[in-house]
C-alpha positions as CSV (number, residue, x, y, z in Angstrom):
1,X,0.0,0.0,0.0
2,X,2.3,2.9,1.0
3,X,4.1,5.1,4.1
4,X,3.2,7.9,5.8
5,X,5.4,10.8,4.7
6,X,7.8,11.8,7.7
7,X,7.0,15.0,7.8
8,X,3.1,14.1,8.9
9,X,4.7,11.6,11.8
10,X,6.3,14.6,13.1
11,X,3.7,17.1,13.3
12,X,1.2,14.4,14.6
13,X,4.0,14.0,17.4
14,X,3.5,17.2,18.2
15,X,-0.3,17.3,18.2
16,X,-0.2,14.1,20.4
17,X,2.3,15.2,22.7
18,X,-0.1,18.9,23.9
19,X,-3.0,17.1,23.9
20,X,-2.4,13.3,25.4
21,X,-2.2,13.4,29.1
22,X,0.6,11.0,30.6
23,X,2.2,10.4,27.4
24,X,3.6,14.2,26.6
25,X,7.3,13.9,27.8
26,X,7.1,10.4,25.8
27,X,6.0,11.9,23.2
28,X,8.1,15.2,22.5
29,X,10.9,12.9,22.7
30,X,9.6,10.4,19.9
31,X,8.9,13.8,17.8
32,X,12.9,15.2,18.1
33,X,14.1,11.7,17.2
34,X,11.6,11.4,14.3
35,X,13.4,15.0,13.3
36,X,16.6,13.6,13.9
37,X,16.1,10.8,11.8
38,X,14.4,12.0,8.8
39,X,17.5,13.2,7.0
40,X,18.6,9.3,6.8
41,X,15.6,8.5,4.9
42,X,17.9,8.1,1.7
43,X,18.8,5.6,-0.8
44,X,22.3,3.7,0.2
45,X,24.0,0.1,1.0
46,X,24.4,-0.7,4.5
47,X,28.3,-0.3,4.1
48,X,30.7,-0.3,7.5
49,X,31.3,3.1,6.3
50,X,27.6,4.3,6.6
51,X,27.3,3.1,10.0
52,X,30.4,4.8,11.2
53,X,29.0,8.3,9.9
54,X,25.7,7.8,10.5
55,X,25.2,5.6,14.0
56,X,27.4,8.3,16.3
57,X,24.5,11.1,15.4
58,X,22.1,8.8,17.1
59,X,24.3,8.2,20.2
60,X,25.2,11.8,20.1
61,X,21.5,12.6,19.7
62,X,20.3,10.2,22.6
63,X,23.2,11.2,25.2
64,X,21.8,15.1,24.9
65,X,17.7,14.2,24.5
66,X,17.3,11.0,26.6
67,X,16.2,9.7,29.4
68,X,19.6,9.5,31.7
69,X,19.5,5.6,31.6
70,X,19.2,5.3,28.0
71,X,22.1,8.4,27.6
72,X,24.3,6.8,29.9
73,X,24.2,3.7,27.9
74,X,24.4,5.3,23.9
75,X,27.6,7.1,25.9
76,X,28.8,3.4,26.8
77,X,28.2,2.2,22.9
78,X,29.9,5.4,21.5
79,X,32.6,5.2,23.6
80,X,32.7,0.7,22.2
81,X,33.9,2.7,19.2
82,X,32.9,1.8,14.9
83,X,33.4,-2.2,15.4
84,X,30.8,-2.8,18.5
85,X,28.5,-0.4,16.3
86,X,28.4,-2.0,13.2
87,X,27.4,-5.5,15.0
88,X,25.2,-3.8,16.7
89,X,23.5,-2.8,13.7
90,X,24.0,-5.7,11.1
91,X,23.0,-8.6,14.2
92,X,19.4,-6.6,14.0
93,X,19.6,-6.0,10.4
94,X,19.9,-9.6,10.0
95,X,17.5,-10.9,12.7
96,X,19.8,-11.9,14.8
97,X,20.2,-11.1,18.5
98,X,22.0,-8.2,20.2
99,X,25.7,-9.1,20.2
100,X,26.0,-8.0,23.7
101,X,23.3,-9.5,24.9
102,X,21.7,-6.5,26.2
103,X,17.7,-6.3,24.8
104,X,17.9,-2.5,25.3
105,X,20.8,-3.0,22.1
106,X,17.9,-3.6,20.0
107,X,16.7,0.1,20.6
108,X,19.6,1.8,19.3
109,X,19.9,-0.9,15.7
110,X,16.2,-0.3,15.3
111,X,16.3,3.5,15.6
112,X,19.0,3.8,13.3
113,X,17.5,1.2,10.9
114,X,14.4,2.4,10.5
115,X,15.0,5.3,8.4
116,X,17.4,3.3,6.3
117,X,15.1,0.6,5.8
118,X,12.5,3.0,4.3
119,X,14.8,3.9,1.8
120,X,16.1,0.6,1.0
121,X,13.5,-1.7,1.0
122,X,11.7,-1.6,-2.3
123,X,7.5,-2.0,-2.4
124,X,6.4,-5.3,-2.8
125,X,5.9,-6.6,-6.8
126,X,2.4,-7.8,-7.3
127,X,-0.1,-8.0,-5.2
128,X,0.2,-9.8,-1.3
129,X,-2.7,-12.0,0.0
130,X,-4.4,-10.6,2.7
131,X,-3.5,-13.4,5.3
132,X,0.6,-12.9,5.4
133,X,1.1,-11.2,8.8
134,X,5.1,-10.2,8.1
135,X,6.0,-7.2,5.9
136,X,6.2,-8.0,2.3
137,X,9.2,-5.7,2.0
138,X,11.2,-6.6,4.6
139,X,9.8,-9.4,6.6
140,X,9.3,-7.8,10.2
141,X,6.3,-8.2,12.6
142,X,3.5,-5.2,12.6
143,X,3.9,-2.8,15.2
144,X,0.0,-1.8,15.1
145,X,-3.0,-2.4,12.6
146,X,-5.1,0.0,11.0
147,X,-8.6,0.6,9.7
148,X,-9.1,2.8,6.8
149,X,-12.8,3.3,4.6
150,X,-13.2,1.0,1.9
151,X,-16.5,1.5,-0.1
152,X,-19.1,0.9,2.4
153,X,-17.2,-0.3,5.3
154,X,-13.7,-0.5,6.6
155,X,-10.7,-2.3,5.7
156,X,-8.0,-3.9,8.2
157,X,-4.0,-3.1,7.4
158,X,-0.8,-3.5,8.9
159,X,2.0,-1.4,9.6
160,X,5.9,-2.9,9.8
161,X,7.5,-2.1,13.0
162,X,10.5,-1.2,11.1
163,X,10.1,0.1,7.4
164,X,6.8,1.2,8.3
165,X,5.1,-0.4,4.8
166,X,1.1,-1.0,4.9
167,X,-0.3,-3.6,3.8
168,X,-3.9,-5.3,3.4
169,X,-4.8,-7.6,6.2
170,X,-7.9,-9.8,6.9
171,X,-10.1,-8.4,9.2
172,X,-11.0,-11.5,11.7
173,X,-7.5,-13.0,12.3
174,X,-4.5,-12.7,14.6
175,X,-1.6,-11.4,12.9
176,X,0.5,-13.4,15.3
177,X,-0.8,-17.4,15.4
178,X,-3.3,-16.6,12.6
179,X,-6.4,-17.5,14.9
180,X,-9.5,-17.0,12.6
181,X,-12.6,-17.8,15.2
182,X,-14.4,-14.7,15.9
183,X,-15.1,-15.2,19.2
184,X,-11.6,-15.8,20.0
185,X,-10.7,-12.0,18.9
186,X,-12.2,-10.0,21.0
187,X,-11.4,-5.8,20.5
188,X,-11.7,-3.7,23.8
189,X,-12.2,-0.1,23.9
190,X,-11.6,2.9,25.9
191,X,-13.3,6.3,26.5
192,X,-9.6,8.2,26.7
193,X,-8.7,6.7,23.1
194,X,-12.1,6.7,20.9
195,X,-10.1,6.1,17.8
196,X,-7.8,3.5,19.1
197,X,-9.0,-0.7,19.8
198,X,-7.1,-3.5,21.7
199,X,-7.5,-6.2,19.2
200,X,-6.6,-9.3,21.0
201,X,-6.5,-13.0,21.1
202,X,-7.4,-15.6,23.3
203,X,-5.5,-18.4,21.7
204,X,-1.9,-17.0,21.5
205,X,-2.6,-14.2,23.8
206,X,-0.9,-11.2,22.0
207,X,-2.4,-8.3,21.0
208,X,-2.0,-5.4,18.7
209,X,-3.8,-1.7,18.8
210,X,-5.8,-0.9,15.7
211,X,-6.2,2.9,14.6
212,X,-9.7,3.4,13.4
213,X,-9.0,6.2,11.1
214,X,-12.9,6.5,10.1
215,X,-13.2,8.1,13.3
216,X,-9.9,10.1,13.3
217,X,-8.7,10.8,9.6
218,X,-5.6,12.7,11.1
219,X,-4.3,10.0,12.8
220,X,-0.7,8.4,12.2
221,X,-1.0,5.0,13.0
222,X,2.6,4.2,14.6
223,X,2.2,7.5,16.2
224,X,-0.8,7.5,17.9
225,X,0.6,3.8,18.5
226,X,2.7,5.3,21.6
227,X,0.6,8.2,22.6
228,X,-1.8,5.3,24.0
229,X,0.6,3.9,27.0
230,X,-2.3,3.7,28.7
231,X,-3.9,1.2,26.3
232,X,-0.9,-0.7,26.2
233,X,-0.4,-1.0,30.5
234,X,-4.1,-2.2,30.1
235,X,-3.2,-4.8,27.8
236,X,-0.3,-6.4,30.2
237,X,-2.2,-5.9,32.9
238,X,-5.0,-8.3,31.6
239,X,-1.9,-10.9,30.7
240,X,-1.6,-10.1,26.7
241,X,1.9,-9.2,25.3
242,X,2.5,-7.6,22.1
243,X,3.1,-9.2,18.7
244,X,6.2,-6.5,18.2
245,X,7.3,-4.1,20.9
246,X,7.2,-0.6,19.3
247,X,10.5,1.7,19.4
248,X,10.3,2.7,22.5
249,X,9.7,-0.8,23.8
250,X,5.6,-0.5,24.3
Protein backbone atom coordinates (compact mmCIF):
# COMPACT_ATOMS: atom_id res chain seq x y z
CA UNK A 1 0.00 0.00 0.00
CA UNK A 2 2.32 2.90 1.03
CA UNK A 3 4.12 5.06 4.09
CA UNK A 4 3.22 7.88 5.83
CA UNK A 5 5.39 10.80 4.73
CA UNK A 6 7.82 11.79 7.66
CA UNK A 7 7.00 14.96 7.82
CA UNK A 8 3.08 14.06 8.90
CA UNK A 9 4.73 11.65 11.79
CA UNK A 10 6.28 14.58 13.09
CA UNK A 11 3.70 17.13 13.25
CA UNK A 12 1.17 14.41 14.57
CA UNK A 13 4.01 14.03 17.40
CA UNK A 14 3.49 17.18 18.24
CA UNK A 15 -0.30 17.29 18.18
CA UNK A 16 -0.22 14.14 20.35
CA UNK A 17 2.26 15.23 22.68
CA UNK A 18 -0.14 18.93 23.89
CA UNK A 19 -2.99 17.08 23.92
CA UNK A 20 -2.42 13.35 25.38
CA UNK A 21 -2.20 13.39 29.14
CA UNK A 22 0.64 10.99 30.57
CA UNK A 23 2.17 10.41 27.36
CA UNK A 24 3.57 14.15 26.57
CA UNK A 25 7.34 13.95 27.80
CA UNK A 26 7.14 10.40 25.76
CA UNK A 27 6.03 11.95 23.17
CA UNK A 28 8.09 15.18 22.48
CA UNK A 29 10.90 12.90 22.74
CA UNK A 30 9.64 10.43 19.88
CA UNK A 31 8.93 13.83 17.80
CA UNK A 32 12.93 15.15 18.07
CA UNK A 33 14.12 11.67 17.19
CA UNK A 34 11.63 11.41 14.25
CA UNK A 35 13.40 14.96 13.35
CA UNK A 36 16.58 13.63 13.95
CA UNK A 37 16.10 10.81 11.81
CA UNK A 38 14.37 12.01 8.83
CA UNK A 39 17.54 13.21 6.98
CA UNK A 40 18.62 9.31 6.82
CA UNK A 41 15.55 8.46 4.92
CA UNK A 42 17.91 8.11 1.73
CA UNK A 43 18.83 5.55 -0.80
CA UNK A 44 22.32 3.72 0.20
CA UNK A 45 24.04 0.11 1.02
CA UNK A 46 24.41 -0.68 4.51
CA UNK A 47 28.30 -0.34 4.06
CA UNK A 48 30.71 -0.28 7.49
CA UNK A 49 31.35 3.08 6.26
CA UNK A 50 27.56 4.31 6.55
CA UNK A 51 27.28 3.12 10.00
CA UNK A 52 30.38 4.81 11.23
CA UNK A 53 29.04 8.28 9.86
CA UNK A 54 25.67 7.77 10.53
CA UNK A 55 25.24 5.60 13.95
CA UNK A 56 27.40 8.27 16.33
CA UNK A 57 24.49 11.09 15.44
CA UNK A 58 22.06 8.78 17.07
CA UNK A 59 24.28 8.24 20.20
CA UNK A 60 25.17 11.76 20.14
CA UNK A 61 21.55 12.56 19.68
CA UNK A 62 20.32 10.23 22.59
CA UNK A 63 23.19 11.17 25.21
CA UNK A 64 21.79 15.10 24.89
CA UNK A 65 17.68 14.17 24.47
CA UNK A 66 17.33 11.02 26.61
CA UNK A 67 16.18 9.72 29.42
CA UNK A 68 19.55 9.50 31.69
CA UNK A 69 19.55 5.56 31.63
CA UNK A 70 19.16 5.34 27.99
CA UNK A 71 22.14 8.45 27.64
CA UNK A 72 24.35 6.81 29.86
CA UNK A 73 24.22 3.68 27.88
CA UNK A 74 24.44 5.32 23.93
CA UNK A 75 27.61 7.15 25.87
CA UNK A 76 28.83 3.36 26.85
CA UNK A 77 28.23 2.18 22.88
CA UNK A 78 29.89 5.43 21.52
CA UNK A 79 32.58 5.17 23.63
CA UNK A 80 32.68 0.65 22.25
CA UNK A 81 33.91 2.67 19.18
CA UNK A 82 32.93 1.82 14.91
CA UNK A 83 33.39 -2.23 15.44
CA UNK A 84 30.77 -2.78 18.46
CA UNK A 85 28.46 -0.37 16.32
CA UNK A 86 28.42 -2.03 13.21
CA UNK A 87 27.35 -5.52 14.97
CA UNK A 88 25.23 -3.75 16.71
CA UNK A 89 23.52 -2.80 13.66
CA UNK A 90 23.99 -5.71 11.14
CA UNK A 91 23.04 -8.56 14.19
CA UNK A 92 19.38 -6.61 14.01
CA UNK A 93 19.57 -6.03 10.44
CA UNK A 94 19.89 -9.63 9.98
CA UNK A 95 17.45 -10.92 12.68
CA UNK A 96 19.75 -11.85 14.82
CA UNK A 97 20.20 -11.08 18.47
CA UNK A 98 21.96 -8.17 20.15
CA UNK A 99 25.74 -9.13 20.24
CA UNK A 100 25.97 -8.03 23.69
CA UNK A 101 23.26 -9.47 24.92
CA UNK A 102 21.66 -6.49 26.25
CA UNK A 103 17.71 -6.29 24.78
CA UNK A 104 17.90 -2.46 25.30
CA UNK A 105 20.79 -2.98 22.10
CA UNK A 106 17.94 -3.61 20.00
CA UNK A 107 16.68 0.08 20.56
CA UNK A 108 19.64 1.81 19.33
CA UNK A 109 19.85 -0.87 15.71
CA UNK A 110 16.17 -0.31 15.32
CA UNK A 111 16.26 3.51 15.64
CA UNK A 112 19.00 3.76 13.27
CA UNK A 113 17.48 1.23 10.91
CA UNK A 114 14.35 2.40 10.54
CA UNK A 115 14.96 5.33 8.38
CA UNK A 116 17.43 3.34 6.26
CA UNK A 117 15.05 0.63 5.83
CA UNK A 118 12.47 2.97 4.32
CA UNK A 119 14.75 3.93 1.84
CA UNK A 120 16.15 0.60 1.04
CA UNK A 121 13.48 -1.73 1.03
CA UNK A 122 11.72 -1.65 -2.30
CA UNK A 123 7.48 -2.05 -2.40
CA UNK A 124 6.41 -5.27 -2.80
CA UNK A 125 5.90 -6.57 -6.75
CA UNK A 126 2.43 -7.81 -7.34
CA UNK A 127 -0.13 -7.99 -5.20
CA UNK A 128 0.24 -9.75 -1.35
CA UNK A 129 -2.74 -12.00 0.01
CA UNK A 130 -4.38 -10.64 2.67
CA UNK A 131 -3.51 -13.43 5.27
CA UNK A 132 0.64 -12.90 5.39
CA UNK A 133 1.06 -11.18 8.79
CA UNK A 134 5.14 -10.23 8.13
CA UNK A 135 5.99 -7.24 5.92
CA UNK A 136 6.18 -8.00 2.33
CA UNK A 137 9.18 -5.67 1.96
CA UNK A 138 11.25 -6.62 4.63
CA UNK A 139 9.85 -9.38 6.64
CA UNK A 140 9.32 -7.80 10.20
CA UNK A 141 6.32 -8.16 12.59
CA UNK A 142 3.48 -5.20 12.55
CA UNK A 143 3.86 -2.81 15.19
CA UNK A 144 0.04 -1.84 15.06
CA UNK A 145 -2.98 -2.44 12.57
CA UNK A 146 -5.12 0.03 10.97
CA UNK A 147 -8.60 0.61 9.67
CA UNK A 148 -9.11 2.83 6.79
CA UNK A 149 -12.82 3.34 4.56
CA UNK A 150 -13.17 1.02 1.90
CA UNK A 151 -16.46 1.52 -0.12
CA UNK A 152 -19.09 0.95 2.44
CA UNK A 153 -17.18 -0.35 5.26
CA UNK A 154 -13.66 -0.48 6.64
CA UNK A 155 -10.65 -2.33 5.74
CA UNK A 156 -7.98 -3.91 8.22
CA UNK A 157 -4.00 -3.15 7.44
CA UNK A 158 -0.84 -3.53 8.87
CA UNK A 159 2.01 -1.41 9.65
CA UNK A 160 5.89 -2.89 9.79
CA UNK A 161 7.55 -2.06 12.97
CA UNK A 162 10.50 -1.15 11.12
CA UNK A 163 10.09 0.15 7.37
CA UNK A 164 6.78 1.25 8.27
CA UNK A 165 5.15 -0.41 4.78
CA UNK A 166 1.12 -1.02 4.92
CA UNK A 167 -0.33 -3.61 3.77
CA UNK A 168 -3.92 -5.29 3.43
CA UNK A 169 -4.83 -7.61 6.20
CA UNK A 170 -7.91 -9.81 6.91
CA UNK A 171 -10.14 -8.36 9.24
CA UNK A 172 -11.04 -11.54 11.70
CA UNK A 173 -7.51 -13.05 12.30
CA UNK A 174 -4.52 -12.73 14.62
CA UNK A 175 -1.59 -11.40 12.93
CA UNK A 176 0.50 -13.37 15.25
CA UNK A 177 -0.83 -17.44 15.37
CA UNK A 178 -3.30 -16.64 12.59
CA UNK A 179 -6.42 -17.47 14.91
CA UNK A 180 -9.47 -17.02 12.59
CA UNK A 181 -12.63 -17.83 15.24
CA UNK A 182 -14.37 -14.73 15.93
CA UNK A 183 -15.10 -15.16 19.24
CA UNK A 184 -11.57 -15.84 20.01
CA UNK A 185 -10.65 -12.03 18.87
CA UNK A 186 -12.17 -9.99 20.99
CA UNK A 187 -11.45 -5.82 20.48
CA UNK A 188 -11.70 -3.72 23.75
CA UNK A 189 -12.22 -0.12 23.88
CA UNK A 190 -11.63 2.92 25.94
CA UNK A 191 -13.33 6.26 26.55
CA UNK A 192 -9.62 8.24 26.68
CA UNK A 193 -8.71 6.71 23.15
CA UNK A 194 -12.11 6.71 20.90
CA UNK A 195 -10.13 6.08 17.76
CA UNK A 196 -7.80 3.46 19.11
CA UNK A 197 -8.99 -0.68 19.79
CA UNK A 198 -7.11 -3.51 21.70
CA UNK A 199 -7.47 -6.23 19.18
CA UNK A 200 -6.61 -9.29 20.95
CA UNK A 201 -6.54 -13.03 21.13
CA UNK A 202 -7.36 -15.57 23.29
CA UNK A 203 -5.51 -18.42 21.68
CA UNK A 204 -1.91 -17.03 21.50
CA UNK A 205 -2.56 -14.25 23.82
CA UNK A 206 -0.92 -11.20 21.96
CA UNK A 207 -2.40 -8.32 21.04
CA UNK A 208 -1.97 -5.37 18.74
CA UNK A 209 -3.77 -1.72 18.79
CA UNK A 210 -5.81 -0.92 15.69
CA UNK A 211 -6.24 2.92 14.59
CA UNK A 212 -9.69 3.38 13.36
CA UNK A 213 -9.00 6.21 11.07
CA UNK A 214 -12.87 6.47 10.10
CA UNK A 215 -13.23 8.10 13.30
CA UNK A 216 -9.86 10.09 13.34
CA UNK A 217 -8.73 10.81 9.62
CA UNK A 218 -5.59 12.65 11.12
CA UNK A 219 -4.34 9.96 12.77
CA UNK A 220 -0.67 8.42 12.16
CA UNK A 221 -0.97 5.03 12.96
CA UNK A 222 2.64 4.18 14.62
CA UNK A 223 2.24 7.52 16.22
CA UNK A 224 -0.82 7.54 17.90
CA UNK A 225 0.55 3.82 18.51
CA UNK A 226 2.72 5.32 21.58
CA UNK A 227 0.61 8.20 22.55
CA UNK A 228 -1.78 5.31 23.99
CA UNK A 229 0.58 3.89 26.97
CA UNK A 230 -2.32 3.65 28.73
CA UNK A 231 -3.93 1.18 26.29
CA UNK A 232 -0.86 -0.66 26.22
CA UNK A 233 -0.45 -0.95 30.49
CA UNK A 234 -4.11 -2.20 30.10
CA UNK A 235 -3.19 -4.77 27.84
CA UNK A 236 -0.34 -6.44 30.17
CA UNK A 237 -2.16 -5.89 32.95
CA UNK A 238 -4.97 -8.25 31.56
CA UNK A 239 -1.91 -10.91 30.66
CA UNK A 240 -1.64 -10.06 26.69
CA UNK A 241 1.91 -9.15 25.35
CA UNK A 242 2.51 -7.62 22.07
CA UNK A 243 3.08 -9.18 18.69
CA UNK A 244 6.17 -6.52 18.19
CA UNK A 245 7.29 -4.09 20.91
CA UNK A 246 7.19 -0.60 19.28
CA UNK A 247 10.52 1.72 19.38
CA UNK A 248 10.25 2.74 22.45
CA UNK A 249 9.71 -0.82 23.78
CA UNK A 250 5.63 -0.50 24.33
Amino acid sequence: MSRIPWRDRIARAGRLADSVKGASELLRFYQALLVEQEPWCVPGVLTGALIEERFPCLLHFLERKASAELASRAGEIAAAGPQRWESTVRGYWTGGESPSGNPEDEFFARAFLQPYAEAACAEPVGPVPDTVPLCPCCGRRPVVSVLRQEYEGSRRSLVCSLCHWEWKFRRILCASCREEKFDVLPVYRAEQFPHIGIETCGNCNCYLLCVDMTRDADAVPAVDDISALALHIWARDQGYRRIQPNLLGM
